[in-house]
Backbone as JSON Lines, residues from 0, in Angstrom:
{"i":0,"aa":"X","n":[-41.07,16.81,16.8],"ca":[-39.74,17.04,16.28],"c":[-39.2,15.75,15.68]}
{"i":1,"aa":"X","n":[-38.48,15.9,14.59],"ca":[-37.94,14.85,13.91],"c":[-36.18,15.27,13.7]}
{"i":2,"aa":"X","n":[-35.55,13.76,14.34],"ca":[-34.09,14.06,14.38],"c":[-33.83,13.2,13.04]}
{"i":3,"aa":"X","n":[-32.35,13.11,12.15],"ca":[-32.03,12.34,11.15],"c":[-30.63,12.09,11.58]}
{"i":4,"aa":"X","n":[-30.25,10.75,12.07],"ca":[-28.76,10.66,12.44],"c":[-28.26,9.56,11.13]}
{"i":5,"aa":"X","n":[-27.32,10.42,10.63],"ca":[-26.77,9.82,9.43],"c":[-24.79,9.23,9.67]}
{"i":6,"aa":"X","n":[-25.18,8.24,9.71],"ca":[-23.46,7.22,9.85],"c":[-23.16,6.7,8.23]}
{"i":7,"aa":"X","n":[-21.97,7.56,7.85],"ca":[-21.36,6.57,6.97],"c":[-21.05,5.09,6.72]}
{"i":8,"aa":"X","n":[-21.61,4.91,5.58],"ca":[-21.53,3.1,5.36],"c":[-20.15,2.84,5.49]}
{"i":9,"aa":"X","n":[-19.46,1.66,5.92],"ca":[-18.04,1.05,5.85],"c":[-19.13,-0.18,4.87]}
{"i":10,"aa":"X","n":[-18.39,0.09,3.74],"ca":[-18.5,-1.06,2.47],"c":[-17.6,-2.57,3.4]}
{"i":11,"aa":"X","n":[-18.38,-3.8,2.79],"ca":[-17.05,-4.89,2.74],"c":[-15.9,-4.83,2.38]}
{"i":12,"aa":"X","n":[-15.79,-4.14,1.3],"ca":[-14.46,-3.41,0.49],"c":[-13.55,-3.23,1.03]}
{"i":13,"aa":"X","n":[-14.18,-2.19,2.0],"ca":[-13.23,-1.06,2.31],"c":[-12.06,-1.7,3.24]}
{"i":14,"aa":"X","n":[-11.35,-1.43,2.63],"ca":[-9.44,-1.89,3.29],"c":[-8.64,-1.04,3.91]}
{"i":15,"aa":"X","n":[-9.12,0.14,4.76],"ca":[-8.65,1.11,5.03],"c":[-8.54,0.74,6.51]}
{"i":16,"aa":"X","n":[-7.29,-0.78,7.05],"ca":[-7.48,-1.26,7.98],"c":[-6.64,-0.91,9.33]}
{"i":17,"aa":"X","n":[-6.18,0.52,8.81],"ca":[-5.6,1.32,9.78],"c":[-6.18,2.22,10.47]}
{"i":18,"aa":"X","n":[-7.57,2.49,9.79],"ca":[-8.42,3.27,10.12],"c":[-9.21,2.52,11.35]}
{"i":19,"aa":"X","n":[-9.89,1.24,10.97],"ca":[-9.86,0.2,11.93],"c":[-9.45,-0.16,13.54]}
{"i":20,"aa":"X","n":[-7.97,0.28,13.1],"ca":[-7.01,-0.15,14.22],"c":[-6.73,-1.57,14.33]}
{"i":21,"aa":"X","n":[-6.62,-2.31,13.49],"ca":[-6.67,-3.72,12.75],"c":[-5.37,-3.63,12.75]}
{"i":22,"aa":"X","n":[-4.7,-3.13,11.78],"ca":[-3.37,-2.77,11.2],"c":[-2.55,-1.39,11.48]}
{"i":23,"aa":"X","n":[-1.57,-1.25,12.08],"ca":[-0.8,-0.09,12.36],"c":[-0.55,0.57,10.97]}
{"i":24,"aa":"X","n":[-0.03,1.69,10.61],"ca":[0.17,2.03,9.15],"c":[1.73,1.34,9.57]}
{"i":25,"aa":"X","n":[2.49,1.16,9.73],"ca":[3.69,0.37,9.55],"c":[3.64,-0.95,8.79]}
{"i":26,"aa":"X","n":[2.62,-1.57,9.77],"ca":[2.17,-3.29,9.63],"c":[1.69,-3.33,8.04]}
{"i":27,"aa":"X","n":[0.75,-2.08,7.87],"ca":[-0.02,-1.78,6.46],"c":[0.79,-1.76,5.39]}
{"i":28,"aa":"X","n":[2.3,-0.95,5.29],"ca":[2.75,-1.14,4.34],"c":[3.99,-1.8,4.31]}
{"i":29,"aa":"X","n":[4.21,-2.74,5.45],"ca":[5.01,-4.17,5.48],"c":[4.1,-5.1,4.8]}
{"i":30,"aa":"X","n":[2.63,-5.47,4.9],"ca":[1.6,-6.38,4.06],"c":[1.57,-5.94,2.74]}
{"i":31,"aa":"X","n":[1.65,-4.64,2.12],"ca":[0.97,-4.38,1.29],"c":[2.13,-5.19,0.03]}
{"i":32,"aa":"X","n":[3.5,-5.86,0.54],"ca":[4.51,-5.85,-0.1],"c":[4.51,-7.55,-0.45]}
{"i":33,"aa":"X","n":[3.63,-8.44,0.98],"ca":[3.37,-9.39,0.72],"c":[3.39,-10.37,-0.03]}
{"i":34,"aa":"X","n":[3.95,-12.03,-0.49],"ca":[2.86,-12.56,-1.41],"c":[2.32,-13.98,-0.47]}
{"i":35,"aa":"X","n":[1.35,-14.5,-0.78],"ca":[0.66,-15.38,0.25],"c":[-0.21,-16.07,-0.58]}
{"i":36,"aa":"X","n":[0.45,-17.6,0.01],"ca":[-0.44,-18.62,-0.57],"c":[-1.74,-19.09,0.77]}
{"i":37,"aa":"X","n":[-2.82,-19.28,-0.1],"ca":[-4.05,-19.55,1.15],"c":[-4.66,-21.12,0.23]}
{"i":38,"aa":"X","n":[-4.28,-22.19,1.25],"ca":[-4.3,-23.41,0.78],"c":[-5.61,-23.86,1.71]}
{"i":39,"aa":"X","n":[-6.46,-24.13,1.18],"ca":[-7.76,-25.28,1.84],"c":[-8.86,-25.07,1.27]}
{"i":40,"aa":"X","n":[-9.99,-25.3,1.45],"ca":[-11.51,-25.63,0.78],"c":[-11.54,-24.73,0.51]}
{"i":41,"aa":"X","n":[-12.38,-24.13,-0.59],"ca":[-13.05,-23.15,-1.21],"c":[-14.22,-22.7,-0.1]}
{"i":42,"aa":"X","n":[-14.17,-21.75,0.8],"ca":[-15.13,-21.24,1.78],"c":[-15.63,-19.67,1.29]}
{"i":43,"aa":"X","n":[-17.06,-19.54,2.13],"ca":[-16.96,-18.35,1.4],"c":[-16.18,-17.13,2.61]}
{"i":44,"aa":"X","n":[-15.72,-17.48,3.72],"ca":[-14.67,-16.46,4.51],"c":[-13.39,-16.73,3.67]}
{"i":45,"aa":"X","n":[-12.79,-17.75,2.84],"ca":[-11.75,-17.76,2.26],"c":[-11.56,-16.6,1.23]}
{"i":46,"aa":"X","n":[-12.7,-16.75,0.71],"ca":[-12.86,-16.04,-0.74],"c":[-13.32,-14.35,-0.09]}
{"i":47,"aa":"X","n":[-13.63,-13.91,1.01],"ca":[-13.46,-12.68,1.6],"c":[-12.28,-12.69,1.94]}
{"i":48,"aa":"X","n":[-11.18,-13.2,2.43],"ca":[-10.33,-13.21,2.78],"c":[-9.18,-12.77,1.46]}
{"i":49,"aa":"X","n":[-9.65,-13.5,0.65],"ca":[-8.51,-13.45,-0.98],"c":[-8.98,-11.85,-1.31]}
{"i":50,"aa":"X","n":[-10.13,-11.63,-1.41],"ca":[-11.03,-10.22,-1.79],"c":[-9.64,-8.95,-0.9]}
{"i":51,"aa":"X","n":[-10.11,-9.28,0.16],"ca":[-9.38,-8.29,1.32],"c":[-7.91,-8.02,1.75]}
{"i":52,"aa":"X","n":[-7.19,-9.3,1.24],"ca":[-6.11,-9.19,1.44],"c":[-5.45,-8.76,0.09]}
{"i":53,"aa":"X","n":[-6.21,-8.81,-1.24],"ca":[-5.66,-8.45,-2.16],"c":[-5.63,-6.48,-2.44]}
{"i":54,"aa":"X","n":[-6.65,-6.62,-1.78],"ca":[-7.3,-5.16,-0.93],"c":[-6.11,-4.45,-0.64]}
{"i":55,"aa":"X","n":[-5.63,-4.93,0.18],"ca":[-4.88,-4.67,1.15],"c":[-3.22,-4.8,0.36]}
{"i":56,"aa":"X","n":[-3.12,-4.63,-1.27],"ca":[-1.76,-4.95,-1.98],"c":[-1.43,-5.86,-2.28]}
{"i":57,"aa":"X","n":[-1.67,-7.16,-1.12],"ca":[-1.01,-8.52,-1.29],"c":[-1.0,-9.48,-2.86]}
{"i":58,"aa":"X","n":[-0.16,-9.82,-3.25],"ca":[-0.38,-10.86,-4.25],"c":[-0.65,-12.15,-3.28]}
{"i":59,"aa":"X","n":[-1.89,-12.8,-4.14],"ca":[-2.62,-13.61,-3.04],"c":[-2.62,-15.12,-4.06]}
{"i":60,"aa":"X","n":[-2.08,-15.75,-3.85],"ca":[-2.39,-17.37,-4.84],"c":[-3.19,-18.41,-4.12]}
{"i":61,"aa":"X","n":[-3.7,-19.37,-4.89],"ca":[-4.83,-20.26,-4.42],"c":[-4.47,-21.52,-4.57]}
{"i":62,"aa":"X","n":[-4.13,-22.71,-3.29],"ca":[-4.4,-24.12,-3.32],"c":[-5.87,-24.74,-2.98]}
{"i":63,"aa":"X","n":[-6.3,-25.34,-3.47],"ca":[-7.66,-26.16,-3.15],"c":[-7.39,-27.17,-2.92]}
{"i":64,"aa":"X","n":[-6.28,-27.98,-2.93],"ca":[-5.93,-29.33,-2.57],"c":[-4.32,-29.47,-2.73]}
{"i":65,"aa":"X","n":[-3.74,-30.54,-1.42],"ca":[-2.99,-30.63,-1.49],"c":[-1.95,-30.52,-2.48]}
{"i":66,"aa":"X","n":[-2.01,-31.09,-3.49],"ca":[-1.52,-31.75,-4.64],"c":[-1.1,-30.0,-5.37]}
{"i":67,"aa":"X","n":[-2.07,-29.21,-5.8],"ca":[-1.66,-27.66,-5.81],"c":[-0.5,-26.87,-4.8]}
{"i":68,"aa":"X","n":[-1.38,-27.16,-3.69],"ca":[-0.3,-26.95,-2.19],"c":[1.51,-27.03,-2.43]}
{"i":69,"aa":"X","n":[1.6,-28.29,-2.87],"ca":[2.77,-28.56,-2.88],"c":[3.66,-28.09,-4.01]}
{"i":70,"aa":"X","n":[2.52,-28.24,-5.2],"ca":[3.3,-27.6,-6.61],"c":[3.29,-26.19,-6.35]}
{"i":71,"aa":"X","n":[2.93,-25.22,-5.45],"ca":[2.73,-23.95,-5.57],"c":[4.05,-23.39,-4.19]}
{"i":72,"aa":"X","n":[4.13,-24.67,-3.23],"ca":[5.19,-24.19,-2.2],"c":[6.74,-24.58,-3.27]}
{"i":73,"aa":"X","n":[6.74,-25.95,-3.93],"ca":[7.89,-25.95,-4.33],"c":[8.57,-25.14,-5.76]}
{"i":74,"aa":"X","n":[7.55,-24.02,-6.26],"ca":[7.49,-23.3,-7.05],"c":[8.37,-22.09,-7.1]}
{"i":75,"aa":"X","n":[9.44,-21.72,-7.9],"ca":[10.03,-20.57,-7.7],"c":[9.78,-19.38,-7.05]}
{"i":76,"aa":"X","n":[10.28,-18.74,-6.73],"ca":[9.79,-17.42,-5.96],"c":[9.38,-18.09,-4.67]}
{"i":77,"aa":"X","n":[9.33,-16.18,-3.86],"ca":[8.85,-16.61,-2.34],"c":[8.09,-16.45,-1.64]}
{"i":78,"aa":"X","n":[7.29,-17.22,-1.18],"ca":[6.39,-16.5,-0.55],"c":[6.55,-15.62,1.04]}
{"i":79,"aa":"X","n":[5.87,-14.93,1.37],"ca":[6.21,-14.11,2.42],"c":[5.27,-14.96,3.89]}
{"i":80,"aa":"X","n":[3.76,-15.32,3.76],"ca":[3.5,-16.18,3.87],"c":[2.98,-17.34,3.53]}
{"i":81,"aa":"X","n":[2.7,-18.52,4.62],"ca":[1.33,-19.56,3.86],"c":[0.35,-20.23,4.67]}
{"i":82,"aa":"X","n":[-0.77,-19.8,4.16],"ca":[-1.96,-20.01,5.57],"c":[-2.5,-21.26,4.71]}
{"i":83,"aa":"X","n":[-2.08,-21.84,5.75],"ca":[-2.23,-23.64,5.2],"c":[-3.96,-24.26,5.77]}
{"i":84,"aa":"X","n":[-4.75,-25.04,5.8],"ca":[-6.06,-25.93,6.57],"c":[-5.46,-27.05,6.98]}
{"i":85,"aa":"X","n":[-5.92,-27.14,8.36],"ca":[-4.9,-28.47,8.65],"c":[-5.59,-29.95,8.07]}
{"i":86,"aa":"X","n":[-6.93,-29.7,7.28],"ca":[-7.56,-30.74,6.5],"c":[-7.03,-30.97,5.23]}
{"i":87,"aa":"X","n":[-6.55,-29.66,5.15],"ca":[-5.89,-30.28,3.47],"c":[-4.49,-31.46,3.99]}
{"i":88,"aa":"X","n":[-4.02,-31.0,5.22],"ca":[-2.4,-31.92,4.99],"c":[-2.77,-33.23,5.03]}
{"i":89,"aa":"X","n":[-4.05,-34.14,5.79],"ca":[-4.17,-35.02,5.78],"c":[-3.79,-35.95,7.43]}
{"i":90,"aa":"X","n":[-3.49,-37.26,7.43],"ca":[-2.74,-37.68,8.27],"c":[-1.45,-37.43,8.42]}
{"i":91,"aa":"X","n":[-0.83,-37.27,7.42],"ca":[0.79,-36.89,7.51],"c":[1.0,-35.3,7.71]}
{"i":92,"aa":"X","n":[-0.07,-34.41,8.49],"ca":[0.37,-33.09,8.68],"c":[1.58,-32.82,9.0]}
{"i":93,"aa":"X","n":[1.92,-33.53,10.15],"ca":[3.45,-33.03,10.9],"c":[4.75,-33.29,9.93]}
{"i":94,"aa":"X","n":[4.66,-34.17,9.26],"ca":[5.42,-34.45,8.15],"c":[5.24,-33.26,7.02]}
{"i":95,"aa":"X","n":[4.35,-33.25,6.42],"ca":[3.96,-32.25,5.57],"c":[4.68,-31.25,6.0]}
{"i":96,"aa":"X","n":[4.3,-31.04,7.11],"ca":[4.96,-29.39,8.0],"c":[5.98,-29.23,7.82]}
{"i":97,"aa":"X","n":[6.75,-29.76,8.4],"ca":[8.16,-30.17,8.43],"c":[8.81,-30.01,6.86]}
{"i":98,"aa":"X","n":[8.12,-30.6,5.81],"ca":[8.53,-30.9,4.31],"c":[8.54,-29.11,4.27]}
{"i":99,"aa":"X","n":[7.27,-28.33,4.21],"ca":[6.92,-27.31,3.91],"c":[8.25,-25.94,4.73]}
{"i":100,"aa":"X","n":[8.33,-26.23,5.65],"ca":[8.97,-25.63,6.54],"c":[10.68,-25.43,5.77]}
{"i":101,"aa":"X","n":[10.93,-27.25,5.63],"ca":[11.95,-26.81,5.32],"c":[12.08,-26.58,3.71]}
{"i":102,"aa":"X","n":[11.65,-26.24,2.91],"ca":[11.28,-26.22,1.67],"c":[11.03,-24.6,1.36]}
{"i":103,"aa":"X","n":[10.14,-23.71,2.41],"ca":[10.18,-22.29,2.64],"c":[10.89,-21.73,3.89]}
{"i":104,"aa":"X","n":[11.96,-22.04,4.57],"ca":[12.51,-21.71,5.78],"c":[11.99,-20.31,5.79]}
{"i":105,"aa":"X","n":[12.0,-19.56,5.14],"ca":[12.19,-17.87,5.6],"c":[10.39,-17.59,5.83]}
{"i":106,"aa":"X","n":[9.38,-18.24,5.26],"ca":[8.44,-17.66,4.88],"c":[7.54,-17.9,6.78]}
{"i":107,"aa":"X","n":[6.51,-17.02,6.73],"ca":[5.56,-17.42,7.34],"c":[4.93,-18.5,7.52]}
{"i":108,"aa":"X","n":[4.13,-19.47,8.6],"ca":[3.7,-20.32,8.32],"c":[2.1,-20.23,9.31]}
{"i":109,"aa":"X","n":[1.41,-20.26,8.6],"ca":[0.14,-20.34,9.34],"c":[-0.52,-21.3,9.41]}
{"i":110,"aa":"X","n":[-1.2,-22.07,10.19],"ca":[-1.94,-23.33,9.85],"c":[-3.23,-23.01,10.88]}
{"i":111,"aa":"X","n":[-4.65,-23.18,9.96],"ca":[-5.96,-23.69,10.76],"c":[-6.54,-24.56,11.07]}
{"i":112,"aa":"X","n":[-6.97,-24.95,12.34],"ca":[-6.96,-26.57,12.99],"c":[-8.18,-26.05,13.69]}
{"i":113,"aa":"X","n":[-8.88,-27.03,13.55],"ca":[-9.71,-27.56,14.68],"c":[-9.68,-28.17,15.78]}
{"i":114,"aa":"X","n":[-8.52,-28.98,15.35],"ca":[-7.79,-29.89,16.35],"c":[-7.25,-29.3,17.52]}
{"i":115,"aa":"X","n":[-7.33,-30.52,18.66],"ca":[-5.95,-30.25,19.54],"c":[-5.22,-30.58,19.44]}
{"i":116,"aa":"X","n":[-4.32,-30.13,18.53],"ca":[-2.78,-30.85,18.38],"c":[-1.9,-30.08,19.0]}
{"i":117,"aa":"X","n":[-1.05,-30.93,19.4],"ca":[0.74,-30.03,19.66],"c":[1.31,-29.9,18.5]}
{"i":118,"aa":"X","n":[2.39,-28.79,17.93],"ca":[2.92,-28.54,17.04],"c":[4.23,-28.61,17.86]}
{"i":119,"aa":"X","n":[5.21,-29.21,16.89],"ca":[6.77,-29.05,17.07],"c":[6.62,-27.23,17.31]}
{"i":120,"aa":"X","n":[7.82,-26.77,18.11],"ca":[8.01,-25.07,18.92],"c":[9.25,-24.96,17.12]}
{"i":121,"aa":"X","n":[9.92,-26.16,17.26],"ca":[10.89,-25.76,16.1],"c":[10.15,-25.37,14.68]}
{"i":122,"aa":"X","n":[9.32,-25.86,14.65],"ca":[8.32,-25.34,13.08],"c":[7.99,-23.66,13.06]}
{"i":123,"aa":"X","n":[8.06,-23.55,14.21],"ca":[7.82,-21.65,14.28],"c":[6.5,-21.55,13.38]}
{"i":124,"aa":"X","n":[5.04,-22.36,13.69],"ca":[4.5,-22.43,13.29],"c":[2.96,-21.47,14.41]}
{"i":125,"aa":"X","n":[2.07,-20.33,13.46],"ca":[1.38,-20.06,14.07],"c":[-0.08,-20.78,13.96]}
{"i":126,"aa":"X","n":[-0.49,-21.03,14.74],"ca":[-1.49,-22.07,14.94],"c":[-2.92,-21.12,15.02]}
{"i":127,"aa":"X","n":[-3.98,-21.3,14.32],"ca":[-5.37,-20.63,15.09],"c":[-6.53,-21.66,14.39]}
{"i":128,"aa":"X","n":[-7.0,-21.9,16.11],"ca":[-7.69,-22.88,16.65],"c":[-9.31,-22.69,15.69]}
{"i":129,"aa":"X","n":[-9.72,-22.39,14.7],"ca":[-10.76,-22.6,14.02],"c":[-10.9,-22.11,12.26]}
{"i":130,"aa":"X","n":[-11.53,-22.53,11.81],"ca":[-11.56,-23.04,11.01],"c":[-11.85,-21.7,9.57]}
{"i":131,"aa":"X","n":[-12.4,-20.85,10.26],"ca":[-13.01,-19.54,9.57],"c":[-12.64,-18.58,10.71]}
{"i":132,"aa":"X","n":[-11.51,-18.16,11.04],"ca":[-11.08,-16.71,11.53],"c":[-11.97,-15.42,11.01]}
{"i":133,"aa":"X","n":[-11.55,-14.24,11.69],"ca":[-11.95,-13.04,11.31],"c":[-11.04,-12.59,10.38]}
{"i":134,"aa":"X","n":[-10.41,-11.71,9.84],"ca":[-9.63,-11.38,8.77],"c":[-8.92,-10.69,9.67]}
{"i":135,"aa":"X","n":[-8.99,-10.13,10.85],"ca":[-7.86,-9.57,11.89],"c":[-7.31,-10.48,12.63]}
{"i":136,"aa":"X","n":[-8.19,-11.81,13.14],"ca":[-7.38,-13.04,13.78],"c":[-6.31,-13.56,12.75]}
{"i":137,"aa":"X","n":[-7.04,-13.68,11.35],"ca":[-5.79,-14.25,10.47],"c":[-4.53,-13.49,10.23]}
{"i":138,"aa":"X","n":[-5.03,-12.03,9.86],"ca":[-3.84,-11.23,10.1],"c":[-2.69,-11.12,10.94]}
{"i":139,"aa":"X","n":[-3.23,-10.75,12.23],"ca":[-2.34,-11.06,13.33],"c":[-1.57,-11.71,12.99]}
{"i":140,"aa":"X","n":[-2.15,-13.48,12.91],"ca":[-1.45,-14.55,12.94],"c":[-0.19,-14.48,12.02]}
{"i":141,"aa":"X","n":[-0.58,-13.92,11.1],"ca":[0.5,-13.62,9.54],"c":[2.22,-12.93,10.16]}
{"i":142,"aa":"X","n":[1.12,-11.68,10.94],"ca":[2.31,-10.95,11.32],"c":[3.04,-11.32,12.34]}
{"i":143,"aa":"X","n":[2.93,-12.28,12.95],"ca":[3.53,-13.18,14.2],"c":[4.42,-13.86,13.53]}
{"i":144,"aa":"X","n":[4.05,-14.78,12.1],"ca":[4.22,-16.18,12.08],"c":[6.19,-15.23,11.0]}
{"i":145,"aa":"X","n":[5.82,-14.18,10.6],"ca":[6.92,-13.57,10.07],"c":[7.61,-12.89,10.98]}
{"i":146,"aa":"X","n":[7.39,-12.62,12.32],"ca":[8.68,-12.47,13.36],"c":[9.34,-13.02,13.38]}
{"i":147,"aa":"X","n":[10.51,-12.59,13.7],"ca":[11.97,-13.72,13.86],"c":[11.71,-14.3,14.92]}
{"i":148,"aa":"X","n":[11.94,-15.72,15.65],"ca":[11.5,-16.34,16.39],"c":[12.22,-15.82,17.49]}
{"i":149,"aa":"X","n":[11.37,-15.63,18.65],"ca":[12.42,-15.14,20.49],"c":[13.03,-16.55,20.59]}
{"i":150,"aa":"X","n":[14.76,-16.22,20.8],"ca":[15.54,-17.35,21.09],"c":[16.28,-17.0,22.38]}
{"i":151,"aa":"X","n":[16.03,-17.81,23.86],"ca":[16.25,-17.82,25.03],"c":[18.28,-17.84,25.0]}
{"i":152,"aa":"X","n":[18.5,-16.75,25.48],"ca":[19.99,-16.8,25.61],"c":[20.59,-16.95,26.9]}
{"i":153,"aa":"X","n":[21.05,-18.13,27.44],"ca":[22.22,-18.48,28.61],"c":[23.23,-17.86,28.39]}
{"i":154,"aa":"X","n":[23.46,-17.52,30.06],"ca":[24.27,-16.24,30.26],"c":[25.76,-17.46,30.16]}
């Protein structure tokens, strides 16, 4: 006897990340409205990442180096978020941060580190600890870093 068990392919493509359970359909069409700058080396998870999130609706723009970074944060319009490399900021990250922060107050802020650093709590900055995420770790992070921050209220 001969059995044939046939599973549908999921393409790289495919952005159907509710299907997943990646993305709630809520979360799905709060992103799809997006725009997001993705600042650091040319990787090839970056460039899946630009693929997928554009997938996914987002208007997606590109820094490769600081110097872009900055002309593209102090640039009209807003971004919703910005998933920063903590190699592009240099030695002056926390500064940078800070510049960036207050320069986009409303927007998201994501940054990828290798490092152990502490981040200022006031930067409302979401932090993930490597360097090439999954496209659901980065996500997440997106949708965190655009919560309104929990502020502790004395009675």
């Amino acid at each position: 006897h001969g059995y044939r068990l046939c599973i549908p392919v999921l393409h790289a493509a495919d952005h159907n990340l509710t299907a997943l359970g990646i993305l709630s359909e809520e979360q799905a069409r709060q992103v799809a409205l997006w725009r997001v700058l993705l600042a650091g080396a040319r990787t090839a998870a970056r460039d899946d990442w630009i693929r997928r999130l554009r997938d996914l609706g987002m208007q997606v723009r590109i820094a490769d180096d600081i110097v872009a970074t900055l002309h593209a944060v102090e640039a009209p319009g807003e971004f919703s978020v910005l998933v920063l490399e903590r190699k592009l900021l240099g030695d002056e990250a926390a500064a940078l941060l800070r510049a960036v922060r207050k320069l986009r107050p409303h927007s998201g802020l994501v940054v990828l580190s290798e490092d152990e650093l502490a981040w200022s709590g006031s930067l409302h900055i979401e932090l993930i600890r490597e360097a090439a995420p999954s496209l659901e770790t980065l996500l997440q992070a997106m949708l965190r870093s655009v919560e309104p921050p929990v502020t502790e209220r004395t009675p």
